[in-house]
C-alpha positions in Angstrom: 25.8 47.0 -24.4 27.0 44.2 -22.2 29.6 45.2 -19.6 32.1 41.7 -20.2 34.2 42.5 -16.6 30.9 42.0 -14.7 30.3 38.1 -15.8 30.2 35.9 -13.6 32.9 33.9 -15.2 35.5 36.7 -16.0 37.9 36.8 -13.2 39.3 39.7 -11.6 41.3 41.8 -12.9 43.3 44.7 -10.8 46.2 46.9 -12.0 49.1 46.5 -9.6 50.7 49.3 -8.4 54.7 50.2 -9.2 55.6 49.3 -5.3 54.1 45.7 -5.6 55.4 45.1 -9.2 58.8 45.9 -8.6 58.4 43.0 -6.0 56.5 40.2 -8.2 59.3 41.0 -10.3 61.9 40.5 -7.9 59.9 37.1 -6.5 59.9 35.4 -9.8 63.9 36.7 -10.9 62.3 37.9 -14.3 62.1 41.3 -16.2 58.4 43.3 -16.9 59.0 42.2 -21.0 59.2 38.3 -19.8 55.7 38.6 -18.3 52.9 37.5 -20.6 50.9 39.8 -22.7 47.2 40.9 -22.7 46.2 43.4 -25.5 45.2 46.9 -24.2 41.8 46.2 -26.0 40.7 43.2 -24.1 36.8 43.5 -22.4 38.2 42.7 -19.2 41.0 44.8 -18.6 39.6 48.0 -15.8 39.1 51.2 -17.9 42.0 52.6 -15.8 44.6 50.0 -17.3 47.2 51.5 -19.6 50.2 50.4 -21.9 52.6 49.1 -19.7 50.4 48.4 -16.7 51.0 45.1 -14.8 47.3 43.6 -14.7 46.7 40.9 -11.3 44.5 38.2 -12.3 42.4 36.4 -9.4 40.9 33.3 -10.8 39.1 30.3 -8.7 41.6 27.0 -8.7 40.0 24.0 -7.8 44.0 22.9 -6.1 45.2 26.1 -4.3 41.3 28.0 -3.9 42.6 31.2 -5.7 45.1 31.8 -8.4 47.0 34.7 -9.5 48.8 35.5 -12.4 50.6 38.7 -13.8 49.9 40.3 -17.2 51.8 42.7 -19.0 49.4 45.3 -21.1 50.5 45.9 -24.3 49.3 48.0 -27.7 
């Protein structure tokens, strides 16, 4: 079976600890329910990722050389 996460054109995904989520959080003025959502069954989420997990997403941006964004797992 193909492992999705290791393509080349999936980009990284890293679950965030409770420290450094409590401070995106506090950054952006916004509750964990107002981030978006990425189903718990999704290829590219790390094995370790759980319901409720705050996922980091590190994709290549032509403008700023890296973006992140913040995903909420859900069911």
């Amino acid at each position: 079976m193909v492992d999705v996460s290791q393509h080349n054109l999936v980009p990284e995904h890293n679950v965030v600890d409770e420290d450094a989520v409590d401070e995106v959080l506090a950054e952006y003025d916004i509750k964990r329910t107002d981030l978006p959502k990425i189903k718990r069954a999704d290829p590219a989420l790390p094995d370790e990722a759980e319901v409720g997990n705050v996922i980091e997403i590190v994709r290549d941006s032509r403008t700023t050389d890296q973006a992140v964004v913040y995903r909420l797992v859900v069911e």
